[in-house]
N, C-alpha and C positions, 0 to 999 in steps of 0.2 A: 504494500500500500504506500502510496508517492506522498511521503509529507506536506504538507502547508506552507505554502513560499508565500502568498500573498493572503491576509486580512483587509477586508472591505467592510468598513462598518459605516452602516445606511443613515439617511439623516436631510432634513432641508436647514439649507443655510441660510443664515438670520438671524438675526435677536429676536425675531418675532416668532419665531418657531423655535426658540430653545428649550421651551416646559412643552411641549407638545411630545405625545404620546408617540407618535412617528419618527421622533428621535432620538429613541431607546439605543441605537447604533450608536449614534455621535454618544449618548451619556458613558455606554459602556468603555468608549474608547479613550474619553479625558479621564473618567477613574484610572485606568487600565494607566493612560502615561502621567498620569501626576503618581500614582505609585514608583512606578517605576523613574521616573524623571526624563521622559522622553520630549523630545523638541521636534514640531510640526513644522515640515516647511514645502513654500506652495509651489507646486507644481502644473502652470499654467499650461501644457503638454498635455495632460491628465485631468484638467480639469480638477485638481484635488488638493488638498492640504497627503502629505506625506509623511512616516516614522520609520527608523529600524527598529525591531526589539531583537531578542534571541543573544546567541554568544558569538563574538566575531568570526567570521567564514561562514557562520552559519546564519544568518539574519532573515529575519522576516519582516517583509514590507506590511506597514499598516496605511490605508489608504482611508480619506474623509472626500466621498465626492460632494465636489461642489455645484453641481449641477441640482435641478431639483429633483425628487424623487424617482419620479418617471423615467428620467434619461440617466439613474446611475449605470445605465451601461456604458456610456459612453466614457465614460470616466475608468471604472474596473475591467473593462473588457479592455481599451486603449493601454493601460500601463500592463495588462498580464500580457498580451502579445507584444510589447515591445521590446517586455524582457521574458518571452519565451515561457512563461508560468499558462499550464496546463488547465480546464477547468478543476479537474480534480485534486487541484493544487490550492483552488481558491476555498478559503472557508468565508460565507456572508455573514453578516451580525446586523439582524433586522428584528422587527417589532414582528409578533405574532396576535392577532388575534382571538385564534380557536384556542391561547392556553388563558387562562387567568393572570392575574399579578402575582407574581412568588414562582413561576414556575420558569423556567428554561432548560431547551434541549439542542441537543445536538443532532445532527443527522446529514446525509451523502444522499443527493439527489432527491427528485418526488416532480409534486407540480409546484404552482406555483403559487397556487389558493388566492389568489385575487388580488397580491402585495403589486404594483405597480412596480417597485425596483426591481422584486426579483424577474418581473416579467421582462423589463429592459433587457437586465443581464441576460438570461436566457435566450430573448430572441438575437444581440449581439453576441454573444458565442455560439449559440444554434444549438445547445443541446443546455438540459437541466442537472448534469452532471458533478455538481460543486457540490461543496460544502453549506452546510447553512448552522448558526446557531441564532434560535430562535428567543427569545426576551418574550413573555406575557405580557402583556396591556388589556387583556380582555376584551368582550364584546358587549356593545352596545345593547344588543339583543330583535335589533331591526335592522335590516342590511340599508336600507335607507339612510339609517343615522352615522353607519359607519366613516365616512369622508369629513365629518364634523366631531365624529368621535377619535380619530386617529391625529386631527387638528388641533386638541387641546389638551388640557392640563389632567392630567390622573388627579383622583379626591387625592387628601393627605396621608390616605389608610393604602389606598394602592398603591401611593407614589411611594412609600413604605416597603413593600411589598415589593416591586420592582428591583427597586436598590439592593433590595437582599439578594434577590435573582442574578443580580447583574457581581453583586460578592460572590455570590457562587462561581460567577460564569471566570472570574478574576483570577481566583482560588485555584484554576485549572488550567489557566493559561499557559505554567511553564513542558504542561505535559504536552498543550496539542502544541509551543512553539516547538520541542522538540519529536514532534512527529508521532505521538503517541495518543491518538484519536481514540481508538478503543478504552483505553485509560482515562483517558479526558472524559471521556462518554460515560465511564461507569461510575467514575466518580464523579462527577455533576449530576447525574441522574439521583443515583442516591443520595446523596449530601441533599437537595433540593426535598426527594419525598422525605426523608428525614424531619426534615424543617418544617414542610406543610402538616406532618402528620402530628410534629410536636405546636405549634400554630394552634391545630386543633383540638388538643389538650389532652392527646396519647401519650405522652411524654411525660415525666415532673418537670417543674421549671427549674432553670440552672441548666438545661441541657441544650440541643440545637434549638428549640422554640426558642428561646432568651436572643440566642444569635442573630436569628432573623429577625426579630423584635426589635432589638439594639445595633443592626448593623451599622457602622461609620464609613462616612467616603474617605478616600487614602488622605484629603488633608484635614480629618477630624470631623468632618462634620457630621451631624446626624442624619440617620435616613431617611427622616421624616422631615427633611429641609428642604430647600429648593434645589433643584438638578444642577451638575457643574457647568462652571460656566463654559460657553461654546468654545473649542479649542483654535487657538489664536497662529496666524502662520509665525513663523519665531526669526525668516530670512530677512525680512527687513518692511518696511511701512506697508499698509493697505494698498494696492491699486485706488485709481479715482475712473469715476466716469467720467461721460462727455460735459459734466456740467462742472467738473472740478471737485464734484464731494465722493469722500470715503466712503464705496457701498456698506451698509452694516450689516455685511454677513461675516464668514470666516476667511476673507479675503481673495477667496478663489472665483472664477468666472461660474457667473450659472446659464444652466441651458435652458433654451426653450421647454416648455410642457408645461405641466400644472403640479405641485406639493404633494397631492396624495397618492 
């Protein structure tokens, strides 16, 4: 099985879409580099804000498209063909809504279930081959409402709940950068039911429920605070548009299409 060269974590760029639900990706990926102290820088080629992680020789690209959701193909499909990275190389980090808040999975291929990015990516590489870890955000419970539901802010109790997921998802990260999917897989899956089944008060307290209850982002903050902030390119000033002002998203160019 061909290890993980490339992370793409999903996301609309914006200050205006930074508590939205829809970008469970970009949250998980500034925990993920303020833990580790990773520096973002924009990659106007790609459409993206860029990171290494992993250990020298061996590095793994993490990528923030800056395009809106819809066309993150253009973005992840563009840098895995340019440096040769396979689908089955890509792992995606997007918002799911068939799981609840607390819950995240891993998994190699499926469809596409209605996600707009993932659907990009797929039809720009042509097959659904990759990688996916998926983040709960829940559902609306109307397929109607979902486009305004993926738009905004999780209550305080999910936004809770998420973060914990997304600790979990953090917790595992140095198995899938070194190629150990199946491992990454076993233990996020359990560590997670762990957590929901002690949530639910299977457990005494003092055990994995307290965890998720109490999770902290890497710089201290509670989990029941507001989501990190948007990750900043670090190579040098914002671009300006035509009119001379600083777009206020994450510095990178966005594409045509729509946020959901």
């Amino acid at each position: 099985m061909p290890g993980i060269r490339l992370i793409a974590c999903l996301g609309n760029p914006g200050r205006e879409h930074e508590r939205d639900r829809h970008n469970a990706g970009f949250w998980l990926a500034q925990r993920y580099a303020d833990k580790v102290g990773l520096r973002w820088t924009k990659e106007s080629r790609f459409k993206g804000l860029t990171a290494k992680a992993g250990a020298p020789g061996a590095e793994v690209l993490l990528l923030l498209p800056q395009t809106y959701m819809n066309r993150s193909g253009q973005s992840v499909v563009a840098l895995a063909r340019f440096f040769k990275i396979e689908p089955g190389e890509v792992l995606v980090v997007h918002d799911e809504l068939d799981f609840p808040p607390g819950i995240a999975r891993l998994k190699l291929g499926g469809g596409v279930a209605g996600h707009n990015g993932l659907k990009d990516i797929a039809a720009q590489f042509g097959v659904t081959d990759f990688w996916r870890l998926r983040v709960g955000i829940g559902h609306p419970g109307d397929r109607d409402m979902v486009s305004d539901w993926v738009l905004s802010s999780p209550s305080p109790d999910d936004r809770k709940q998420i973060e914990a997921a997304i600790e979990g998802c953090i917790e595992v990260m140095p198995a899938i950068l070194a190629g150990d999917l199946q491992g990454a897989t076993q233990k996020l899956h359990g560590a997670l039911k762990q957590k929901s089944a002690a949530a639910a008060g299977d457990t005494p307290s003092g055990t994995a429920g307290s965890v998720a209850a109490s999770a902290t982002s890497p710089s201290g903050a509670a989990a029941g605070g507001p989501p990190p902030a948007a990750p900043k390119d670090q190579s040098g000033p914002a671009p300006k548009d035509q009119n001379g002002a600083a777009p206020a998203d994450l510095g990178g160019a966005r594409g045509e299409g729509n946020n959901s």
